[in-house]
PQR file with spaces between the fields and no chain letter, atoms N, CA, C, O and H, PARSE charges and radii, in Angstrom:
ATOM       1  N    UNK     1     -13.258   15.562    2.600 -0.4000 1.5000
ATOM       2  CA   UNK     1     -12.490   14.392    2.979 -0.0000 2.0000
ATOM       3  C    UNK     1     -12.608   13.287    1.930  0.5500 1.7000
ATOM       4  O    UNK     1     -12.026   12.205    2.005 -0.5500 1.4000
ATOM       5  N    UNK     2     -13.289   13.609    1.106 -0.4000 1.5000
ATOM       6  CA   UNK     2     -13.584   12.554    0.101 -0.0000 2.0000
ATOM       7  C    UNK     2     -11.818   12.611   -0.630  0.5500 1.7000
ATOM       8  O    UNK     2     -11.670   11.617   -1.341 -0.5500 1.4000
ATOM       9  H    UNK     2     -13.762   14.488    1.046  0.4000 1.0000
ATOM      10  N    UNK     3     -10.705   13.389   -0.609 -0.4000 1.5000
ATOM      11  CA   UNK     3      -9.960   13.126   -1.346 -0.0000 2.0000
ATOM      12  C    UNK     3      -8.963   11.575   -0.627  0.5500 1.7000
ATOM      13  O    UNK     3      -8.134   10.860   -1.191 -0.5500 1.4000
ATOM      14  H    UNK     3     -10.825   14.197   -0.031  0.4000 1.0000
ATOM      15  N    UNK     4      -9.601   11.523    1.023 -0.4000 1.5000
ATOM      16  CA   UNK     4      -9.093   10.409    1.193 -0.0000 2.0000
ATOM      17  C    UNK     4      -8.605    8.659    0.963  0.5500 1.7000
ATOM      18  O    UNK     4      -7.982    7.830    1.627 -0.5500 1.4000
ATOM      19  H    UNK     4     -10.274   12.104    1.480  0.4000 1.0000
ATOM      20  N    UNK     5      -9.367    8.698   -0.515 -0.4000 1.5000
ATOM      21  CA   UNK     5      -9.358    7.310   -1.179 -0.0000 2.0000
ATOM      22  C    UNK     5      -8.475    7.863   -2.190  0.5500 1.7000
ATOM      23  O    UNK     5      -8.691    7.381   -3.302 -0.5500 1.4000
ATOM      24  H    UNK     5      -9.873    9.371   -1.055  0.4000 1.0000
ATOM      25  N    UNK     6      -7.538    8.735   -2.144 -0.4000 1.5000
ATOM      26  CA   UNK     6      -6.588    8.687   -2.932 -0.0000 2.0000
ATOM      27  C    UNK     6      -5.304    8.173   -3.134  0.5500 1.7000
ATOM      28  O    UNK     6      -4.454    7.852   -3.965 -0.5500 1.4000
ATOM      29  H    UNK     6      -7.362    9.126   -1.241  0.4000 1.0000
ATOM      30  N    UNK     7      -5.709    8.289   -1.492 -0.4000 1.5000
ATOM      31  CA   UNK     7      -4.364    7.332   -1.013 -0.0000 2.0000
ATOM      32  C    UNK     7      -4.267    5.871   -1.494  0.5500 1.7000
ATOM      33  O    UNK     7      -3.321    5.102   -1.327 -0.5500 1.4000
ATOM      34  H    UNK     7      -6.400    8.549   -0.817  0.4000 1.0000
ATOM      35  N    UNK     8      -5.534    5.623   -2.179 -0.4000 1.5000
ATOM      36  CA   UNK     8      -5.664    4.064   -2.605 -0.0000 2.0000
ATOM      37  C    UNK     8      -4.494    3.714   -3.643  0.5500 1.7000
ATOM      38  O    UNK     8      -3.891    2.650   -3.783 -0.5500 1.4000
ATOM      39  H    UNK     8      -6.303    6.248   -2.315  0.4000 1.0000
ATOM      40  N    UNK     9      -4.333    5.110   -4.433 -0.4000 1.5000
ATOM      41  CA   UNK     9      -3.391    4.775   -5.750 -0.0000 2.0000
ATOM      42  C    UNK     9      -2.099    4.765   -5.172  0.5500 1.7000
ATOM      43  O    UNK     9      -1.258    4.306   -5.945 -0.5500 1.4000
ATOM      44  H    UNK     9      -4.823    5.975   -4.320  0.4000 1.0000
ATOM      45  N    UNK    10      -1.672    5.110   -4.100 -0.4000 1.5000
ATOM      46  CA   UNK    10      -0.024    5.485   -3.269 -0.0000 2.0000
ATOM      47  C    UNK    10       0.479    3.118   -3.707  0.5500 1.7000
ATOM      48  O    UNK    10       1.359    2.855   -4.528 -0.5500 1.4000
ATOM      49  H    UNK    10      -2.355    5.482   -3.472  0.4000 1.0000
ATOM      50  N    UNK    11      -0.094    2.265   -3.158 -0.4000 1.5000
ATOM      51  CA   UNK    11       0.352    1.351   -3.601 -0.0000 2.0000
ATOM      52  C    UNK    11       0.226    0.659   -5.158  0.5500 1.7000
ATOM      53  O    UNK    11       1.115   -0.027   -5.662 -0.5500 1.4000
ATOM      54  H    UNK    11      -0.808    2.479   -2.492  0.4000 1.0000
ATOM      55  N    UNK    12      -0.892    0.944   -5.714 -0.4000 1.5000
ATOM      56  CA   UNK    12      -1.071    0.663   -7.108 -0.0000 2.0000
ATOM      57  C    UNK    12       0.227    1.099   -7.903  0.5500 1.7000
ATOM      58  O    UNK    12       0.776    0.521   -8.841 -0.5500 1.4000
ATOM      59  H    UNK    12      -1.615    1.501   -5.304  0.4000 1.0000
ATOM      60  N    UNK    13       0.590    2.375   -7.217 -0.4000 1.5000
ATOM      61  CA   UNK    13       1.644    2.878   -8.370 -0.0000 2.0000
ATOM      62  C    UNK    13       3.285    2.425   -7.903  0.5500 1.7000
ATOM      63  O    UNK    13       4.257    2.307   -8.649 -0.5500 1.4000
ATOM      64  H    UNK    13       0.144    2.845   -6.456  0.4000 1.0000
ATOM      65  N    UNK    14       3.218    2.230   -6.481 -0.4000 1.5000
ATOM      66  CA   UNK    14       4.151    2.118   -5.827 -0.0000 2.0000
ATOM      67  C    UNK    14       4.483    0.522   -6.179  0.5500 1.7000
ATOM      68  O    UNK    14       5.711    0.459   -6.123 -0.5500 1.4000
ATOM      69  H    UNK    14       2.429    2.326   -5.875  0.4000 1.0000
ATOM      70  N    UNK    15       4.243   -0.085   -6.334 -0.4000 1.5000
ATOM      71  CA   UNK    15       4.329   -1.585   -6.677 -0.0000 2.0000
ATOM      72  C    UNK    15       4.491   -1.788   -8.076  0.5500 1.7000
ATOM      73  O    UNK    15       5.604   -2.157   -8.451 -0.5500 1.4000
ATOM      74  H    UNK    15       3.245   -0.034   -6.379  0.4000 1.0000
ATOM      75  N    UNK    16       3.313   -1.563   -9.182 -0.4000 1.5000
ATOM      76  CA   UNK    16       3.299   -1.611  -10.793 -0.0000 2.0000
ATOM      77  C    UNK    16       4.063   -0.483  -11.474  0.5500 1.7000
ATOM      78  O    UNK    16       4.671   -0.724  -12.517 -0.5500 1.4000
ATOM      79  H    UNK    16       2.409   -1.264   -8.878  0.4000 1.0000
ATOM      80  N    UNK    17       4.064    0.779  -10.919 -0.4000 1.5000
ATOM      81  CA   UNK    17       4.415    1.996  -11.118 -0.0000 2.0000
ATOM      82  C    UNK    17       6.307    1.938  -11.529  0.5500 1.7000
ATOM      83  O    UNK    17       6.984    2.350  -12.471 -0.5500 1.4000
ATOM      84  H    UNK    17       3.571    0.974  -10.071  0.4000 1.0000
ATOM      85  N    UNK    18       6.606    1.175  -10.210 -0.4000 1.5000
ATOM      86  CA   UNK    18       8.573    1.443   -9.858 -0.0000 2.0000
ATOM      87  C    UNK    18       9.035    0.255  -10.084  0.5500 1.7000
ATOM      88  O    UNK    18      10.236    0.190  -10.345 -0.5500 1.4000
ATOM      89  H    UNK    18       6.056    0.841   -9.445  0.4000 1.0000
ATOM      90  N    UNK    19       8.297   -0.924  -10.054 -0.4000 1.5000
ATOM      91  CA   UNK    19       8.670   -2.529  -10.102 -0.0000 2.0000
ATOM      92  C    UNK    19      10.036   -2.751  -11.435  0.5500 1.7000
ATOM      93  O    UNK    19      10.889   -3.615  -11.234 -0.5500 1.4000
ATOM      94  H    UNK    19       7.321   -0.871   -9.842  0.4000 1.0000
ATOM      95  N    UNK    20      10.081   -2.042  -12.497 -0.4000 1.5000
ATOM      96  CA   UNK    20      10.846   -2.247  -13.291 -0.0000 2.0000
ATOM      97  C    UNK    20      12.400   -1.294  -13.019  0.5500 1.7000
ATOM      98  O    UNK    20      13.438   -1.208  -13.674 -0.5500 1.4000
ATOM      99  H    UNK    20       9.388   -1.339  -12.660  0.4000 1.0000
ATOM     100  N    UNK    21      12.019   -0.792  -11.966 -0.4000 1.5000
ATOM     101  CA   UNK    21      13.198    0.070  -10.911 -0.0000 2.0000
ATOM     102  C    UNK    21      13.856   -1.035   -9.755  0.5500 1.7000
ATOM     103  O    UNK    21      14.933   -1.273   -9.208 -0.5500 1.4000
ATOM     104  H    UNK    21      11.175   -0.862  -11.434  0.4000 1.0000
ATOM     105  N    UNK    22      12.632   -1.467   -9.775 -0.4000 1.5000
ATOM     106  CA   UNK    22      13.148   -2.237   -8.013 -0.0000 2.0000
ATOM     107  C    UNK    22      13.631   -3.983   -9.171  0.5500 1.7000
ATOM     108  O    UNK    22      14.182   -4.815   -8.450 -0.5500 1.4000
ATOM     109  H    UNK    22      11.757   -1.274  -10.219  0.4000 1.0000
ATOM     110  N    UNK    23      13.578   -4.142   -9.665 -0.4000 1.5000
ATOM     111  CA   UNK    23      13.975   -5.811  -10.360 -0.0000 2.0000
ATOM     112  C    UNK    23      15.351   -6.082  -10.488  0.5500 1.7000
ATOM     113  O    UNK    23      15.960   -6.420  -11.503 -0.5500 1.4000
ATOM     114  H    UNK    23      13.130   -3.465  -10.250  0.4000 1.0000
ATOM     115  N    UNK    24      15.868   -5.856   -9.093 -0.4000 1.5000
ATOM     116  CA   UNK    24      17.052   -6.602   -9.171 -0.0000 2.0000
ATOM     117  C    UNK    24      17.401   -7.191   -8.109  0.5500 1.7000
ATOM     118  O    UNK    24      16.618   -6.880   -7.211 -0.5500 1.4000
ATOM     119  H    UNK    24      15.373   -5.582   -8.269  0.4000 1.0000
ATOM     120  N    UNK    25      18.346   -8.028   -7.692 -0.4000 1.5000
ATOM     121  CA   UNK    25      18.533   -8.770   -7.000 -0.0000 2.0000
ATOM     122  C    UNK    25      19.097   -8.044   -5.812  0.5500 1.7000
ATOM     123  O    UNK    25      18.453   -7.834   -4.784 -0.5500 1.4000
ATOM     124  H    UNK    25      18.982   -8.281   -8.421  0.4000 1.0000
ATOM     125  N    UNK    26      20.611   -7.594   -6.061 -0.4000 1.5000
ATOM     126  CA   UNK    26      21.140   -6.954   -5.103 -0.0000 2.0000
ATOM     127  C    UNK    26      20.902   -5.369   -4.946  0.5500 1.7000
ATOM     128  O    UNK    26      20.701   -4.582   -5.871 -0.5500 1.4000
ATOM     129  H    UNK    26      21.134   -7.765   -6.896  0.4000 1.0000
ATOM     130  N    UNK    27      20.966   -5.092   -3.648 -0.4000 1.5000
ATOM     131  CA   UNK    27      21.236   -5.263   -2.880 -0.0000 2.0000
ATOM     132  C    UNK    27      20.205   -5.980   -1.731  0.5500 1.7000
ATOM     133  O    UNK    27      19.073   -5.528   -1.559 -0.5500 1.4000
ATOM     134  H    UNK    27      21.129   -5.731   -2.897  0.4000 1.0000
ATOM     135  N    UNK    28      20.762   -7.247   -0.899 -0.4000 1.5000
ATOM     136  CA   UNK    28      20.302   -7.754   -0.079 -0.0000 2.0000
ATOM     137  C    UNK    28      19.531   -6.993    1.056  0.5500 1.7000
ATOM     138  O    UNK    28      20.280   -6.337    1.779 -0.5500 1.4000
ATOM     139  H    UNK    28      21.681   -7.614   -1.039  0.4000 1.0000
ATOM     140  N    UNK    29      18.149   -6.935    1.382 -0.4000 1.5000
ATOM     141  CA   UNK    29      17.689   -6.059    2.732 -0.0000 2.0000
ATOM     142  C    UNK    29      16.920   -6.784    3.165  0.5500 1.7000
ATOM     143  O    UNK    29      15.943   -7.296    2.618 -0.5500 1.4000
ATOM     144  H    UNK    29      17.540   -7.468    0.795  0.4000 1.0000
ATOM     145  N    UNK    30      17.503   -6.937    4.725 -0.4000 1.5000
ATOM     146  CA   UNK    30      16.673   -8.224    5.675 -0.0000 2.0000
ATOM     147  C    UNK    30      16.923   -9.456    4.669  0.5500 1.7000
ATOM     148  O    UNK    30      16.155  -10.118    3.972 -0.5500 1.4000
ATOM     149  H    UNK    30      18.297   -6.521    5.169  0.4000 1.0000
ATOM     150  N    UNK    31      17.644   -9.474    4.779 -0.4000 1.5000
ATOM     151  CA   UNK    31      18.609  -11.171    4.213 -0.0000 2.0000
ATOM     152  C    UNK    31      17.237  -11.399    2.914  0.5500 1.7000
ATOM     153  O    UNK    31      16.548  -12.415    3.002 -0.5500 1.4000
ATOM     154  H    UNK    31      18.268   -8.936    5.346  0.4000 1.0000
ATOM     155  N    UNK    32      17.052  -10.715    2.150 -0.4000 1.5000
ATOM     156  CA   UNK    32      15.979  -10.955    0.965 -0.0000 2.0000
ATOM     157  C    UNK    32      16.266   -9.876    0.003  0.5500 1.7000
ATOM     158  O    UNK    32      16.413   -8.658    0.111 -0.5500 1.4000
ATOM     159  H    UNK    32      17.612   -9.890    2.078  0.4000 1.0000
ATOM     160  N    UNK    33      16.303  -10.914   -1.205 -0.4000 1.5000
ATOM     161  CA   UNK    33      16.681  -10.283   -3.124 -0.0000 2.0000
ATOM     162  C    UNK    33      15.832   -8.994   -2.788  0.5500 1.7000
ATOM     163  O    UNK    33      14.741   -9.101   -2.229 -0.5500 1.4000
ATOM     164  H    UNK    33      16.183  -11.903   -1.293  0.4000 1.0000
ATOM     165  N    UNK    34      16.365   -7.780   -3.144 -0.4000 1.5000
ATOM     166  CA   UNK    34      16.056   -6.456   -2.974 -0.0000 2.0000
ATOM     167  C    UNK    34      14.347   -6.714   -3.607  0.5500 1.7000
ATOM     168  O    UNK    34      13.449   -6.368   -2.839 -0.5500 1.4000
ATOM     169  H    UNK    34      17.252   -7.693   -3.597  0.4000 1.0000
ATOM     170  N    UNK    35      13.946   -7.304   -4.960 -0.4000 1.5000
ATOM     171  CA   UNK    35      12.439   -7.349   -5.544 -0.0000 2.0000
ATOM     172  C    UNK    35      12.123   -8.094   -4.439  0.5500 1.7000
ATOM     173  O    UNK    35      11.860   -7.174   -3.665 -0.5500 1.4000
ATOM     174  H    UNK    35      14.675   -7.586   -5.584  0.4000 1.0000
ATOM     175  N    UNK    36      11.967   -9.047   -3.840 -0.4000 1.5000
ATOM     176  CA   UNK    36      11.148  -10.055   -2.939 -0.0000 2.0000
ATOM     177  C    UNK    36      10.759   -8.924   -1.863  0.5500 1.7000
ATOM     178  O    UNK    36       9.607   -8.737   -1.471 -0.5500 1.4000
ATOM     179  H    UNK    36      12.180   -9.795   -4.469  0.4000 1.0000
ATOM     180  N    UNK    37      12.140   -8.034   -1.350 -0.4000 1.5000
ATOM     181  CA   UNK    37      11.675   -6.968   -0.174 -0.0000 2.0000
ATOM     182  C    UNK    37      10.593   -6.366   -0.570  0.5500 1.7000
ATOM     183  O    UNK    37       9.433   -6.618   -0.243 -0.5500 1.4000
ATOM     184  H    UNK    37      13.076   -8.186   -1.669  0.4000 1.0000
ATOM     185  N    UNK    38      11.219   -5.091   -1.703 -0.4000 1.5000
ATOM     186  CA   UNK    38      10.060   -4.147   -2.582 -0.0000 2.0000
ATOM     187  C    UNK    38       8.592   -4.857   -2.586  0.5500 1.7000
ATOM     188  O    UNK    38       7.557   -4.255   -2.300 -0.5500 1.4000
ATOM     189  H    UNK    38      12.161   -4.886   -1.969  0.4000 1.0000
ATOM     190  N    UNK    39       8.655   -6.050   -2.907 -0.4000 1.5000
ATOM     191  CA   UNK    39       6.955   -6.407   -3.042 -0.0000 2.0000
ATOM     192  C    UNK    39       6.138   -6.768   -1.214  0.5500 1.7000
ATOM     193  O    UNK    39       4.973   -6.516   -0.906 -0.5500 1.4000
ATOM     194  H    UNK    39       9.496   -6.539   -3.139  0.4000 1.0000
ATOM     195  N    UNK    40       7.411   -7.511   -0.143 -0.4000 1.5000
ATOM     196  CA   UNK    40       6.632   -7.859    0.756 -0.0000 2.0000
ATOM     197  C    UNK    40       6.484   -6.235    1.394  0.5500 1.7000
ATOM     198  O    UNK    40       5.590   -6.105    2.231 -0.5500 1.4000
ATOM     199  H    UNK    40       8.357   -7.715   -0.393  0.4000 1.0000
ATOM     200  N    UNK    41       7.161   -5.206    1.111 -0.4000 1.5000
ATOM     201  CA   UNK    41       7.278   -3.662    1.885 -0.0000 2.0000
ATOM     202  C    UNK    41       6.071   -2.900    1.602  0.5500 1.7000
ATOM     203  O    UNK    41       5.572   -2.145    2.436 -0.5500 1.4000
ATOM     204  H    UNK    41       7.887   -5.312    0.431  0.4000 1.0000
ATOM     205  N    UNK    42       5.391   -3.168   -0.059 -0.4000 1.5000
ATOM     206  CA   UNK    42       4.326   -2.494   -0.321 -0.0000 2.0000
ATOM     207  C    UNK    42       3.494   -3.274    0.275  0.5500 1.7000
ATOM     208  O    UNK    42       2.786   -2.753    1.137 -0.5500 1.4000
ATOM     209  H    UNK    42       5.797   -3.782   -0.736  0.4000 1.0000
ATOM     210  N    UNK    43       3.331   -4.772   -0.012 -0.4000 1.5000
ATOM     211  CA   UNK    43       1.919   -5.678    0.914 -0.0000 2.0000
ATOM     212  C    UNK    43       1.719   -4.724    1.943  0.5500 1.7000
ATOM     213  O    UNK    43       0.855   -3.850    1.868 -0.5500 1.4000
ATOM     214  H    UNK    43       3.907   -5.195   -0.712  0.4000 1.0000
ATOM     215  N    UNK    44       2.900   -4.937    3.411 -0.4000 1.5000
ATOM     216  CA   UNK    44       2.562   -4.012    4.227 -0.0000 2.0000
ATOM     217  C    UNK    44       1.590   -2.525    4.350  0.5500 1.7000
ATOM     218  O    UNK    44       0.645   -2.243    5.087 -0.5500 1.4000
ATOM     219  H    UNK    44       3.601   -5.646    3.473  0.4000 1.0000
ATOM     220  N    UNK    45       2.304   -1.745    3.264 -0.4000 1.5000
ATOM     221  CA   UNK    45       2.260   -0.650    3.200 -0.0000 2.0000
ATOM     222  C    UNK    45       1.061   -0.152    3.091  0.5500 1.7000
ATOM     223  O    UNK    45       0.604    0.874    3.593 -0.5500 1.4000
ATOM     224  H    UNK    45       3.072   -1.973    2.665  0.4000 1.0000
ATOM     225  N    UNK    46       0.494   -1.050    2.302 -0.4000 1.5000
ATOM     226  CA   UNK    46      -0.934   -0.903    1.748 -0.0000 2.0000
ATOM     227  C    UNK    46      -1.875   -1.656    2.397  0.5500 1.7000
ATOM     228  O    UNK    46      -3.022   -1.498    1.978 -0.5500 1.4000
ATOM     229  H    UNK    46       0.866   -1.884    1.894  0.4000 1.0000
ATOM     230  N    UNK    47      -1.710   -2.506    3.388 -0.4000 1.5000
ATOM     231  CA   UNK    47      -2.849   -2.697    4.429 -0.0000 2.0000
ATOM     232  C    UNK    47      -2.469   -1.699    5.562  0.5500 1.7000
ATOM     233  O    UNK    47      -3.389   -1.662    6.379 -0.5500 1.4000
ATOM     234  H    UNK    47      -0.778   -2.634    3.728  0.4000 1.0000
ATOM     235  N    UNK    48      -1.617   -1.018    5.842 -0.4000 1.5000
ATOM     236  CA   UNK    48      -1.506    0.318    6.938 -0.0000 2.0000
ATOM     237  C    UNK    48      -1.875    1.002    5.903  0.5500 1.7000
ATOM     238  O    UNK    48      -1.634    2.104    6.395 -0.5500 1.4000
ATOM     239  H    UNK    48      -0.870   -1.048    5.178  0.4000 1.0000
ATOM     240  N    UNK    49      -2.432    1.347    4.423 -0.4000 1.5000
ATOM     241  CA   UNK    49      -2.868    2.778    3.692 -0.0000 2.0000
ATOM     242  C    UNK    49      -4.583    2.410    3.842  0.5500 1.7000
ATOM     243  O    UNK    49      -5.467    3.230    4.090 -0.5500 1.4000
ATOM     244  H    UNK    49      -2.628    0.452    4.023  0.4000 1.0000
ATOM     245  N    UNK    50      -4.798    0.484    3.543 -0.4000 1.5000
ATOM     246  CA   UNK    50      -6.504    0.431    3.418 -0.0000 2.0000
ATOM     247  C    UNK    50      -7.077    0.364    5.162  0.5500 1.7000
ATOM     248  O    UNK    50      -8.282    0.180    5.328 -0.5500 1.4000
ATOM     249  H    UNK    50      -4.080   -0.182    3.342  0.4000 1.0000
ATOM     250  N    UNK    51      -6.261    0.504    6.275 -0.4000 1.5000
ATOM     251  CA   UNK    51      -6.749    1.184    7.465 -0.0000 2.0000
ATOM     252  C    UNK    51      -6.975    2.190    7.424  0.5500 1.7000
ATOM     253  O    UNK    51      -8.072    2.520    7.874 -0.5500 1.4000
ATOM     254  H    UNK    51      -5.282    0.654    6.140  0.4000 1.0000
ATOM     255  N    UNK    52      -5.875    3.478    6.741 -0.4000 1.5000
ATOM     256  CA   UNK    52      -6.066    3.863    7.122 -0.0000 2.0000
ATOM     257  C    UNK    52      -7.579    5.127    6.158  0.5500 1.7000
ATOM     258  O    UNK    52      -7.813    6.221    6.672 -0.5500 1.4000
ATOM     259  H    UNK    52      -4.984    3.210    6.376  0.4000 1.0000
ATOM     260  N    UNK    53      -8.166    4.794    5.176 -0.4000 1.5000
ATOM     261  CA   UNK    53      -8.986    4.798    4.656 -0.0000 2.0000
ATOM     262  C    UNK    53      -9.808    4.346    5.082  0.5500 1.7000
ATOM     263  O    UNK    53     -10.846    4.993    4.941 -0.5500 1.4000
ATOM     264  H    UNK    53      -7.976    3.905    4.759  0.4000 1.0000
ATOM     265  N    UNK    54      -9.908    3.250    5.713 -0.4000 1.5000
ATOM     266  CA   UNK    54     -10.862    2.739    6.054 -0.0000 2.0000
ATOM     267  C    UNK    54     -12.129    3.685    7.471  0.5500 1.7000
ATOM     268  O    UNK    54     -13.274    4.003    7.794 -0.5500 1.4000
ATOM     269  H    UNK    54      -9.065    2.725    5.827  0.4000 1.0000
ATOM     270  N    UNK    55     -10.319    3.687    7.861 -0.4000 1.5000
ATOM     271  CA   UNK    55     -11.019    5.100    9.688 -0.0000 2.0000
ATOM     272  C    UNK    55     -11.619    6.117    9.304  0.5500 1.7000
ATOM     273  O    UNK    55     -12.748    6.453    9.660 -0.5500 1.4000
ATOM     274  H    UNK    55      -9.389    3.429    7.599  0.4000 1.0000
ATOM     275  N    UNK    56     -10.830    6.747    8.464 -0.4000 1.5000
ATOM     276  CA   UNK    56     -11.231    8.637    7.877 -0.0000 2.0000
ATOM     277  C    UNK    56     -11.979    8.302    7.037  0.5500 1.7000
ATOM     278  O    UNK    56     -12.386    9.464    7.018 -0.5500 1.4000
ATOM     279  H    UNK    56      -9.913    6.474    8.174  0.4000 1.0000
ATOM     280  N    UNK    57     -12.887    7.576    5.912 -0.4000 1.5000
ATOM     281  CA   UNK    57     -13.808    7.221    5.073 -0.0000 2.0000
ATOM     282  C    UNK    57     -15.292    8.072    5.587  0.5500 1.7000
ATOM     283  O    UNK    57     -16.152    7.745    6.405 -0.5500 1.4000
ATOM     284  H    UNK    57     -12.555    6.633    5.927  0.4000 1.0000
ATOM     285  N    UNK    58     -15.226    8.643    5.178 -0.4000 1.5000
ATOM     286  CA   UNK    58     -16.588    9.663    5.194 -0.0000 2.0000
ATOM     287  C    UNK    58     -17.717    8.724    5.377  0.5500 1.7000
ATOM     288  O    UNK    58     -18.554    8.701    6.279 -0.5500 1.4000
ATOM     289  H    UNK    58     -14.528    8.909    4.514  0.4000 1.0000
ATOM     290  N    UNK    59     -17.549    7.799    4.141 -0.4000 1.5000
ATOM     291  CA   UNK    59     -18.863    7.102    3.822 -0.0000 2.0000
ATOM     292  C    UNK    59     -19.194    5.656    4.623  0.5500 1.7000
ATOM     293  O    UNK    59     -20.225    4.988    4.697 -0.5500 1.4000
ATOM     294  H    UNK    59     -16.868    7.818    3.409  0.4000 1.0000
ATOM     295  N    UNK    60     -17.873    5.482    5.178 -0.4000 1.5000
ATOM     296  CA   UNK    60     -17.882    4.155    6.053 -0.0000 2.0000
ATOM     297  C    UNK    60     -18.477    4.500    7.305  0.5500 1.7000
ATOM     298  O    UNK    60     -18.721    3.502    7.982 -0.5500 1.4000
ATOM     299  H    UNK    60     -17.035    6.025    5.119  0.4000 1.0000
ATOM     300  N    UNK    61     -18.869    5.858    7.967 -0.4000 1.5000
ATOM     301  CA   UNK    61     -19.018    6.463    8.700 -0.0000 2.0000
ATOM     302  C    UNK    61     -20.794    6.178    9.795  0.5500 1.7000
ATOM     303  O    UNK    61     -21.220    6.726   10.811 -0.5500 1.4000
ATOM     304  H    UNK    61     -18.671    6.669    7.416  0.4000 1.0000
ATOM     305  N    UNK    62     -21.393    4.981    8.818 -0.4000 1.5000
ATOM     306  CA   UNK    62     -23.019    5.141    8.587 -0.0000 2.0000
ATOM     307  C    UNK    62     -23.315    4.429   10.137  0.5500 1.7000
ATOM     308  O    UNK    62     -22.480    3.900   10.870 -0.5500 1.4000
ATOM     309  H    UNK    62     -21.046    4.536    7.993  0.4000 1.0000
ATOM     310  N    UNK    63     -24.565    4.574   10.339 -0.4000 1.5000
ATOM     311  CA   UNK    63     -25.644    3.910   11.472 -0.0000 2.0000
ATOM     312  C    UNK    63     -25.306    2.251   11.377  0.5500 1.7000
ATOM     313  O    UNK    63     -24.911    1.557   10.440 -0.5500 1.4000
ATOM     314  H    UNK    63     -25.244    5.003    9.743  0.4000 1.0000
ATOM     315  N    UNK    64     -25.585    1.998   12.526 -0.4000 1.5000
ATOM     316  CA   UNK    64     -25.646    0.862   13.183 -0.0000 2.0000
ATOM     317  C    UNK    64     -26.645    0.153   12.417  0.5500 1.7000
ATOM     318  O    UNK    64     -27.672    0.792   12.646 -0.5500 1.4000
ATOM     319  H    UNK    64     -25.906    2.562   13.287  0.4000 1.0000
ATOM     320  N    UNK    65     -26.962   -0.871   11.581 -0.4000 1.5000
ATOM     321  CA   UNK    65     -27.898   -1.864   11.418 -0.0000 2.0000
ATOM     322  C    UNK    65     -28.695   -2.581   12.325  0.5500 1.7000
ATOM     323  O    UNK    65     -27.930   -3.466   12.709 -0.5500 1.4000
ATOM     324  H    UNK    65     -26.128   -1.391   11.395  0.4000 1.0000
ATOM     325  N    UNK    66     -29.809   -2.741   12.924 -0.4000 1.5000
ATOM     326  CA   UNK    66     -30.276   -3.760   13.626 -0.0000 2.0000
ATOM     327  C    UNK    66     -31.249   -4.835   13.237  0.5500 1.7000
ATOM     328  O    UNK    66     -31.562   -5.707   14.048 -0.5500 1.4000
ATOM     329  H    UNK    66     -30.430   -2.022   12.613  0.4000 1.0000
């Protein structure tokens, strides 16, 4: 399960990766310049990817501290 922090790179690339794809204005989605969407869609995307790493994380997995 350790390949599960791979998913970390799914927004790194998805954002820096396509950004010179997504830099244009039109077409309008949810009344917002197509780049303004692309960037608030990955924010999202990638706090539902660092949950979900966070759950399945092998190593996050440890004992209770007291």
């Amino acid at each position: 399960m350790k390949s599960i922090k791979l998913l970390l790179w799914i927004p790194f690339i998805g954002m820096l990766g396509f950004l010179p794809y997504a830099n244009k204005i039109e077409p309008y989605v949810l009344g917002m310049p197509f780049l303004l969407f692309w960037i608030a869609f990955w924010m999202v995307l990638a706090s539902i990817i660092l949950t979900i790493v966070y759950k399945f994380d092998p190593d996050n997995q440890g004992s209770d501290v007291e």
